[in-house]
N, C-alpha and C positions, 0 to 999 in steps of 0.2 A: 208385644214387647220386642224391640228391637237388638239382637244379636250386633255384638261389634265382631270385625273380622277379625281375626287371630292368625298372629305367624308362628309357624316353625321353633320351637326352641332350639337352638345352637353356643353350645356350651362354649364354641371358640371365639363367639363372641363377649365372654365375658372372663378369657384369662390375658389378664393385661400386663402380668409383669411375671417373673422368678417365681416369686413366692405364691402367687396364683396357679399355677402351671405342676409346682411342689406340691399344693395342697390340694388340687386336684386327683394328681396321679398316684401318691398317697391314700385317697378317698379309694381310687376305684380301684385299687390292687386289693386294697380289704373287702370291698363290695365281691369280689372277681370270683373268687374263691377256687372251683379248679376249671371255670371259665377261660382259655386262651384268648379266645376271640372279643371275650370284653375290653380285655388287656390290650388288644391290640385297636380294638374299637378308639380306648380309650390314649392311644399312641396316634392314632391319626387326627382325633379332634385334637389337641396338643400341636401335631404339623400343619394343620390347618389355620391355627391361632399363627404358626410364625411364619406360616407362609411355604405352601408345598411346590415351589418354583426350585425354591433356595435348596430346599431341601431332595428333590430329585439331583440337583447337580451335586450337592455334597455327599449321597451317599451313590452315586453313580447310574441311580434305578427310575426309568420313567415315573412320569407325573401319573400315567392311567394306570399302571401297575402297584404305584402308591396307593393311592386311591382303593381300589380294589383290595389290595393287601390288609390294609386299616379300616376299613368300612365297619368289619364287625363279620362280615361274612364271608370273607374271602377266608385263605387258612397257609397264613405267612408263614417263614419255617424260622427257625430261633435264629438262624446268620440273619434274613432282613431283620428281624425284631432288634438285633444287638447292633445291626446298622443304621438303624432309625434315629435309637436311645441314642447312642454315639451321636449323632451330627445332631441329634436336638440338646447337645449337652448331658444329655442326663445318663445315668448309670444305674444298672438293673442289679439289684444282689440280691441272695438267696441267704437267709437265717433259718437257724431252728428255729421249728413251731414250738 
């Protein structure tokens, strides 16, 4: 039996508008739990969907430091984090549990 070849799932290939990008990052803050690096995993697939060009120049921090930072394994400190959310539009808030 012959095996089809299989690619990479990449989740920024499939957030296409706002409200995709919403319910994403909504999904994976509940997934996250007291995960940072999911959080931030889940910040860089989001800048990747709109484009990590734009967004090194808007929040002033290289493309490779980006990258690194969001990967999931790097370990951003909360100023990148709240620089990120910033220039990707979105806003990070804290409720009670």
């Amino acid at each position: 039996m012959k095996t089809k070849q299989l690619h990479k799932w990449d989740s920024a290939e499939h957030l296409k508008d706002e409200q995709d990008i919403e319910l994403y990052l909504r999904a994976c803050m509940e997934d996250a739990g007291d995960d940072p690096a999911f959080i931030a995993h889940a910040l860089g697939v989001i800048a990747r969907a709109r484009g990590m060009t734009q967004l090194a120049k808007d929040t002033g921090l290289g493309r490779e430091s980006l990258y690194k930072a969001l990967s999931g394994e790097g370990n951003p400190s909360l100023s990148t984090i709240t620089k990120v959310a910033k220039a990707l539009g979105l806003k990070l808030h804290l409720q009670s549990a």
